[in-house]
N, CA, C and O atoms as CSV, one atom per row, in Angstrom:
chain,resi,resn,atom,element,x,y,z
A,1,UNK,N,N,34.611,-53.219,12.635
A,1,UNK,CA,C,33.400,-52.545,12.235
A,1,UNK,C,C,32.204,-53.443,12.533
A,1,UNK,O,O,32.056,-54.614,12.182
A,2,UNK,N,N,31.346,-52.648,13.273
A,2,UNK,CA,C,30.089,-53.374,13.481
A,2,UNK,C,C,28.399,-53.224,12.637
A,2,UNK,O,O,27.819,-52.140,12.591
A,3,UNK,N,N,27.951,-54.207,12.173
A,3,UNK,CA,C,26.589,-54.020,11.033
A,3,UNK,C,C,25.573,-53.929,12.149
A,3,UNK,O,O,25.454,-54.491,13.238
A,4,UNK,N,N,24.847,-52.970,11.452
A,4,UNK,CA,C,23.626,-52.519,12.353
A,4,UNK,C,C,22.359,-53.378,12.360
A,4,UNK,O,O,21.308,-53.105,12.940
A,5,UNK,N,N,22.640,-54.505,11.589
A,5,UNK,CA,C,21.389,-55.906,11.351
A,5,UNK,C,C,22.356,-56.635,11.073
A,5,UNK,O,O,23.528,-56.266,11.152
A,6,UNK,N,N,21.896,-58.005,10.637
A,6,UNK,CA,C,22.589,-58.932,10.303
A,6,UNK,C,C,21.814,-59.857,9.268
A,6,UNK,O,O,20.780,-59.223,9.058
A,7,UNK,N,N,21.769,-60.927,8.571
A,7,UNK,CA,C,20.960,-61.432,7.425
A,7,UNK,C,C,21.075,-62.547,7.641
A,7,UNK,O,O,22.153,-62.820,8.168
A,8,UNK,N,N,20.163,-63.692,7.400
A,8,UNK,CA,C,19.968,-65.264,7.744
A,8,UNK,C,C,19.266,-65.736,6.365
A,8,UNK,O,O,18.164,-65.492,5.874
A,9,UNK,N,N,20.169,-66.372,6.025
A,9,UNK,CA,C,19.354,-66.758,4.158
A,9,UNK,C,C,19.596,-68.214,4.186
A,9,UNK,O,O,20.372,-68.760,4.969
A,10,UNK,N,N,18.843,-68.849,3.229
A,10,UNK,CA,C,19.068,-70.457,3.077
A,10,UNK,C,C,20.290,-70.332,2.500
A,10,UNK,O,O,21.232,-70.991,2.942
A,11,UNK,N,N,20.421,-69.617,1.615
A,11,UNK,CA,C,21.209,-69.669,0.600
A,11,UNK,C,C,22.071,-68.356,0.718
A,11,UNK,O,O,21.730,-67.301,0.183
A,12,UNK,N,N,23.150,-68.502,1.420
A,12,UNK,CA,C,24.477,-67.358,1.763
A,12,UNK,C,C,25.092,-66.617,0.643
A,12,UNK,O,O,25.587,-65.490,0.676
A,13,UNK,N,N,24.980,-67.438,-0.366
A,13,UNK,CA,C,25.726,-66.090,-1.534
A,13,UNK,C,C,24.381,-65.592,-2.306
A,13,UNK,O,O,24.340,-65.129,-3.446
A,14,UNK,N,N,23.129,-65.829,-1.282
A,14,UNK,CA,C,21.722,-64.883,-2.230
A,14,UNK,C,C,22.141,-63.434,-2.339
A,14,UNK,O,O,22.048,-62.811,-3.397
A,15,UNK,N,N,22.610,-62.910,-1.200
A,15,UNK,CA,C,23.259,-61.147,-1.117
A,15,UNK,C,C,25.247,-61.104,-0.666
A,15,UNK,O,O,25.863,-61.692,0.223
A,16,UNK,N,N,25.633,-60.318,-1.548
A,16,UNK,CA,C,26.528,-59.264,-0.482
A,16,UNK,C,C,26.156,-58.425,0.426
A,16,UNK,O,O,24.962,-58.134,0.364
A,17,UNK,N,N,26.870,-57.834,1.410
A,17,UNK,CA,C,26.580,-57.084,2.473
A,17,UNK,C,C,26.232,-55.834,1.842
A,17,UNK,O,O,25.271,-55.114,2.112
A,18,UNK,N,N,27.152,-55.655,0.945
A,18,UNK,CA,C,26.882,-54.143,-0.016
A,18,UNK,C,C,25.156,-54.444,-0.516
A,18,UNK,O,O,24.224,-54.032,0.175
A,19,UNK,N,N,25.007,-54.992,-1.433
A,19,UNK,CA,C,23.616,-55.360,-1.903
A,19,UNK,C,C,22.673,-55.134,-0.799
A,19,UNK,O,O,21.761,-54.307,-0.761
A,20,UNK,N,N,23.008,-55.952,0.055
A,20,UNK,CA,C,21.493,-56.023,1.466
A,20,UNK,C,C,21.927,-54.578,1.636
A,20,UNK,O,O,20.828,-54.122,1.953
A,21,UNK,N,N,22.783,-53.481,1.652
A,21,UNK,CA,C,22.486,-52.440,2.339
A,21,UNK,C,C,21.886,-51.351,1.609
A,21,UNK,O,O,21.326,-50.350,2.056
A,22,UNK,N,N,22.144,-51.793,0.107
A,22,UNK,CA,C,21.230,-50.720,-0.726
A,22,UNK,C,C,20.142,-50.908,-0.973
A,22,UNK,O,O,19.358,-50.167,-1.566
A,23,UNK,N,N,19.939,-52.181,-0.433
A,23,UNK,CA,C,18.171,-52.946,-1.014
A,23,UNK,C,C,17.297,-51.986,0.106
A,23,UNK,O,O,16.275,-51.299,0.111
A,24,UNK,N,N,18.487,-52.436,1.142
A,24,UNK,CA,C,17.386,-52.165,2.516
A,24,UNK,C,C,17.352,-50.149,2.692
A,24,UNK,O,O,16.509,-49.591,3.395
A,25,UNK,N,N,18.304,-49.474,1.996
A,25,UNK,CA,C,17.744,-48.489,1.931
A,25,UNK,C,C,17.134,-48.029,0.825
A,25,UNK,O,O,16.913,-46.853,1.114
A,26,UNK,N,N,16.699,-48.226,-0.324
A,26,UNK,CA,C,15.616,-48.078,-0.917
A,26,UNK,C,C,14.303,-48.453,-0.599
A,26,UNK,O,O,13.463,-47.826,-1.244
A,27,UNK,N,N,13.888,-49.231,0.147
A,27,UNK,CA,C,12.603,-50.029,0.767
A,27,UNK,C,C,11.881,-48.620,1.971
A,27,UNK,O,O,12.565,-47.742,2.496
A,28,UNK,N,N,11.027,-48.725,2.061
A,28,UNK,CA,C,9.794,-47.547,2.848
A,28,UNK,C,C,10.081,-48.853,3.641
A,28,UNK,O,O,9.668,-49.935,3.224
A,29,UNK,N,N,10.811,-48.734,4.815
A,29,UNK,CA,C,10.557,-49.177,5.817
A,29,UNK,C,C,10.264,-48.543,7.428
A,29,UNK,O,O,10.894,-47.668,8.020
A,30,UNK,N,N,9.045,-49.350,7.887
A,30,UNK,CA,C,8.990,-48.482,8.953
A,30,UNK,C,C,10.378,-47.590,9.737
A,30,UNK,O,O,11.525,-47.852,9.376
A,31,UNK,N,N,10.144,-46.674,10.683
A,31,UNK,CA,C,11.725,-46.478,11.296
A,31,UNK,C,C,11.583,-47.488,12.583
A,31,UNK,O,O,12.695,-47.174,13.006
A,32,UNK,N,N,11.272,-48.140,13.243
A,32,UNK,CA,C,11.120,-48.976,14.259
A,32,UNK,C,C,11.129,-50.262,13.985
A,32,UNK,O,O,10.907,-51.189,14.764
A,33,UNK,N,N,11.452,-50.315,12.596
A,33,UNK,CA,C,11.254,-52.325,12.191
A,33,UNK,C,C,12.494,-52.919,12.948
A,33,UNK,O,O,13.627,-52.447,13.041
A,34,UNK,N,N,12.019,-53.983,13.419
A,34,UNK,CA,C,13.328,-55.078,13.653
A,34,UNK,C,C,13.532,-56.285,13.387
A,34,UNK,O,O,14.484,-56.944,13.805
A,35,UNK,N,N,12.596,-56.694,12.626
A,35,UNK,CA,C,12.863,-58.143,11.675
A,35,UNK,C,C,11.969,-57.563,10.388
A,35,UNK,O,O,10.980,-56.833,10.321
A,36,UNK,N,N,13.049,-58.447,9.105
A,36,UNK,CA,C,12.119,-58.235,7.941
A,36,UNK,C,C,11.925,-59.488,7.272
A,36,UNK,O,O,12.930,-59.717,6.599
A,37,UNK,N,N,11.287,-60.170,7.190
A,37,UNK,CA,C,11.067,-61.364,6.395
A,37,UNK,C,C,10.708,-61.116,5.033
A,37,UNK,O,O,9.758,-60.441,4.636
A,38,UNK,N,N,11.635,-61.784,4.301
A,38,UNK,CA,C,12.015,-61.685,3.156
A,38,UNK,C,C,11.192,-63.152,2.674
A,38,UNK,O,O,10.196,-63.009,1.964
A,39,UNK,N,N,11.567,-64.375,3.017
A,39,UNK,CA,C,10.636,-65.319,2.472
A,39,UNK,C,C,10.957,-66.167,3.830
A,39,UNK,O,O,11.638,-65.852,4.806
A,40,UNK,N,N,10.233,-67.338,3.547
A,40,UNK,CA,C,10.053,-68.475,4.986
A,40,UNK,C,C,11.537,-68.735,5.265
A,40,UNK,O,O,11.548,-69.134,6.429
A,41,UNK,N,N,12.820,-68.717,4.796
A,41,UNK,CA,C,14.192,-69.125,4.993
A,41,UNK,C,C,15.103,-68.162,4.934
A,41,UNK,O,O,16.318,-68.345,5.001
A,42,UNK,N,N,14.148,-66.364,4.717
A,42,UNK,CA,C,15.251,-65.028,4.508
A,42,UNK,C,C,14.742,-64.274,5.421
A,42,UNK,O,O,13.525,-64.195,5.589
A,43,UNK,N,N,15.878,-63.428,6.343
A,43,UNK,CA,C,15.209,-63.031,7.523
A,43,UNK,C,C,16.614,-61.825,7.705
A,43,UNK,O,O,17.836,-61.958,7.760
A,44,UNK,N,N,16.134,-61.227,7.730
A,44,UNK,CA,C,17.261,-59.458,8.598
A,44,UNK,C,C,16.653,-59.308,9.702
A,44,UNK,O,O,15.423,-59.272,9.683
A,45,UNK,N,N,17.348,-59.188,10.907
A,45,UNK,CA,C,17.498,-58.899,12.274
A,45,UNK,C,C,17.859,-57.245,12.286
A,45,UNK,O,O,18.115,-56.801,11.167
A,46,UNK,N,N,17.902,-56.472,13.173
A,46,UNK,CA,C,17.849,-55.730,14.011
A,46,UNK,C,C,19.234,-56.555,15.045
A,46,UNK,O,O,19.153,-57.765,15.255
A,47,UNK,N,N,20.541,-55.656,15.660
A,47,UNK,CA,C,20.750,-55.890,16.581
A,47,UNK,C,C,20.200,-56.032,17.745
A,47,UNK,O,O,20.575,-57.039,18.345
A,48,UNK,N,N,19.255,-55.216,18.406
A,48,UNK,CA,C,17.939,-55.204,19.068
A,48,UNK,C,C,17.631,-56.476,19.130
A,48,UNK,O,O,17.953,-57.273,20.011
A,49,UNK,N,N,16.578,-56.786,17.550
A,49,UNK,CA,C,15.799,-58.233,17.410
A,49,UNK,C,C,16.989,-59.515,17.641
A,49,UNK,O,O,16.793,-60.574,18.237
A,50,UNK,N,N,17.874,-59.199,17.179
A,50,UNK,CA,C,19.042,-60.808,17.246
A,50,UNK,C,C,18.985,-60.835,18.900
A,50,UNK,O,O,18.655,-61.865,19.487
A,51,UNK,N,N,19.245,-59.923,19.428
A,51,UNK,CA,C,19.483,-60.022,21.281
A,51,UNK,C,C,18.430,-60.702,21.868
A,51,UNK,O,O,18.421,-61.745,22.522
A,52,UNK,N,N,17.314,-59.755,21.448
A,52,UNK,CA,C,16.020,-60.475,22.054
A,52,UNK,C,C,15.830,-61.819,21.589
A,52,UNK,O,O,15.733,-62.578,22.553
A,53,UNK,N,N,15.739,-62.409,20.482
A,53,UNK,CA,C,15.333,-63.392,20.407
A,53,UNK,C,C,16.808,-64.545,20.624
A,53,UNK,O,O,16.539,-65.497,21.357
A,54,UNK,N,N,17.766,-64.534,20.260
A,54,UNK,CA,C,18.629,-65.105,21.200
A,54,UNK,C,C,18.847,-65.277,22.582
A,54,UNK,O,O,19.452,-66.292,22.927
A,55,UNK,N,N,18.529,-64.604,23.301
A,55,UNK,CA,C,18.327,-64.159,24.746
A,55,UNK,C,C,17.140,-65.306,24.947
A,55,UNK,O,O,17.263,-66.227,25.754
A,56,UNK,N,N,16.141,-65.148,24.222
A,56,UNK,CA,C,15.117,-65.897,24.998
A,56,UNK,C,C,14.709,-67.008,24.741
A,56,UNK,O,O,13.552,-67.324,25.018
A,57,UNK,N,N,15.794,-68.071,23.997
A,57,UNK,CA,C,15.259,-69.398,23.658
A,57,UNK,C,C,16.917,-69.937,23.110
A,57,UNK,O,O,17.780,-69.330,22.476
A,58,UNK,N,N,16.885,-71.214,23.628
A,58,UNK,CA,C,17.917,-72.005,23.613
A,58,UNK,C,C,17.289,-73.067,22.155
A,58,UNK,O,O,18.065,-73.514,21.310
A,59,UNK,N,N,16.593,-73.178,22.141
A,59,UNK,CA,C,15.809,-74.035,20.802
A,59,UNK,C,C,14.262,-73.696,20.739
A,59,UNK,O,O,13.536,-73.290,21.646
A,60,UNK,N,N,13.998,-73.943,19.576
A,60,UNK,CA,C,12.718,-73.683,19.668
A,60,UNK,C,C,12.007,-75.047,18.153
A,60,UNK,O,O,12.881,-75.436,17.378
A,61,UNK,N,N,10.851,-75.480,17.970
A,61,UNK,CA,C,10.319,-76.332,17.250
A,61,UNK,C,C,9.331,-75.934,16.345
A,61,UNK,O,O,8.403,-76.549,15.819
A,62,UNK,N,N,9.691,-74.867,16.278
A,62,UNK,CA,C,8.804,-74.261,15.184
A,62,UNK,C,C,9.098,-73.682,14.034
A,62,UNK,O,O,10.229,-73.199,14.088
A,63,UNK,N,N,8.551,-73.509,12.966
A,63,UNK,CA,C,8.872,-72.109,11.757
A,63,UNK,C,C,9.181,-71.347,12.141
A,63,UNK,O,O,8.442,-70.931,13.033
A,64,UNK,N,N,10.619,-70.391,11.832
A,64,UNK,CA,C,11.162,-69.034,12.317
A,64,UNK,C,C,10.026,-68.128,12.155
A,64,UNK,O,O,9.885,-67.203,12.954
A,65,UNK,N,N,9.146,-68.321,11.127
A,65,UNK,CA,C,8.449,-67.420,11.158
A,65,UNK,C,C,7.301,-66.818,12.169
A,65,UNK,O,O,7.146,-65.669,12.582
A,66,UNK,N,N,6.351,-68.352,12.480
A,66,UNK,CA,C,5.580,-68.427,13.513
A,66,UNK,C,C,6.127,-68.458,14.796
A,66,UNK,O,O,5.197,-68.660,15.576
A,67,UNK,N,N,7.399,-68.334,15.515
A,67,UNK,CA,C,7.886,-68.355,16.332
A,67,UNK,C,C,8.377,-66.405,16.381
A,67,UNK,O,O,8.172,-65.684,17.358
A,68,UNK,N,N,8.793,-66.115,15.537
A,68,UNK,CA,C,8.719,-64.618,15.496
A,68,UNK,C,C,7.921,-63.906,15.465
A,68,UNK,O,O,8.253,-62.734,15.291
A,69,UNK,N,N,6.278,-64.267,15.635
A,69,UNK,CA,C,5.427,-63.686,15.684
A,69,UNK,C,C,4.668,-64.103,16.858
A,69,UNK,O,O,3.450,-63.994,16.998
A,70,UNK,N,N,5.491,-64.586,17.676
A,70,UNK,CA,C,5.216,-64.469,19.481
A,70,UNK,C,C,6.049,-63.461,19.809
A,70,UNK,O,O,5.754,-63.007,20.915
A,71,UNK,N,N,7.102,-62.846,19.230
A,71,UNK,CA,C,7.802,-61.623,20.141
A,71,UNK,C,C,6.687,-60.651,19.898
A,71,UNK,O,O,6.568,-60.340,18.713
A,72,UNK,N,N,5.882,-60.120,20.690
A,72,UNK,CA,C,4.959,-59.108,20.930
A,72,UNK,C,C,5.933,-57.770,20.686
A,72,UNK,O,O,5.496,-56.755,20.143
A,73,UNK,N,N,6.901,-57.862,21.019
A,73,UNK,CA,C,7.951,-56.801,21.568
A,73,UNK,C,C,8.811,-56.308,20.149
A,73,UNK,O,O,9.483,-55.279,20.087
A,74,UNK,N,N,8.600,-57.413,18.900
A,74,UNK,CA,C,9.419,-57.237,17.614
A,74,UNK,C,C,8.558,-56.344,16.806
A,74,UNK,O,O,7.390,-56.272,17.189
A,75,UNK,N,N,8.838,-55.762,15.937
A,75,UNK,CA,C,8.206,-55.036,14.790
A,75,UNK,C,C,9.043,-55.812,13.615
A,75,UNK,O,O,10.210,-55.657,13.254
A,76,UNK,N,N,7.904,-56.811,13.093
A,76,UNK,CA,C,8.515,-57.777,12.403
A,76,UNK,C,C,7.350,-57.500,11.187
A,76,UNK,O,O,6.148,-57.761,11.125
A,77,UNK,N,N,8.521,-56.693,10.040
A,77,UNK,CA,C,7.534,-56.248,8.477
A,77,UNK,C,C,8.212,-57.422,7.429
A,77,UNK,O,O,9.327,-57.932,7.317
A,78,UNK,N,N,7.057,-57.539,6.812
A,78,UNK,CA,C,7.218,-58.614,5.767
A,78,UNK,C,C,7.350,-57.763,4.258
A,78,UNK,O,O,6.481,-56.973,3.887
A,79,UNK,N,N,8.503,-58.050,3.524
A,79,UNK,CA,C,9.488,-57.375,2.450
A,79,UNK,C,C,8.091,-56.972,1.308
A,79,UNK,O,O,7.864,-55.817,0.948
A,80,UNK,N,N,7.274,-58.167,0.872
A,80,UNK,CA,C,6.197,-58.354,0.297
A,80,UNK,C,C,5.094,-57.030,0.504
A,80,UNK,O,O,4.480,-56.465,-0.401
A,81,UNK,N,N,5.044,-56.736,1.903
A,81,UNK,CA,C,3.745,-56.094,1.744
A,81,UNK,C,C,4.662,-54.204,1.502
A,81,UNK,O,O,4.238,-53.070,1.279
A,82,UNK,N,N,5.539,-54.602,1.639
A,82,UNK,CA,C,6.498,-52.794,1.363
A,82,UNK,C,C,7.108,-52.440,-0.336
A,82,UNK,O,O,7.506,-51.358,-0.769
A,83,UNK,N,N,7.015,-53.633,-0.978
A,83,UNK,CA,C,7.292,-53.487,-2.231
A,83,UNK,C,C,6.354,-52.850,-3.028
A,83,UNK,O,O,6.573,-52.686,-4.228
């Protein structure tokens, strides 16, 4: 079975998979989002967004965050402003 996003947390037992999937459908989220930043170290991908931004950088030296906001191409909503 394949997940239609995937989740990047500092802290791995912050969610179950069950949890992230009821959070994320209660939330007004755009229908085109593909990253959601949750805080500077919590981040849901988009299969889409994981490709692209894997695809296009072998390392990078920056904040995930400020570095995700060079993909012109992402629709990257922040959890904060949808609550």
């Amino acid at each position: 079975m394949s997940a239609d996003y995937f989740a990047v947390f500092d802290n791995p037992s912050y969610l179950n998979n069950l949890e992230l999937s009821n959070r994320l459908e209660t939330l007004k989220l755009p229908k085109d989002w593909d990253v959601i930043t949750i805080t500077e170290s919590q981040y849901v991908f988009t299969k889409r967004a994981a490709k692209i931004f894997i695809d296009s950088t072998l390392q990078f030296h920056l904040p995930l965050k400020t570095f995700l906001k060079s993909f012109k191409i992402l629709k990257v909503v922040d959890i904060n402003t949808i609550i």
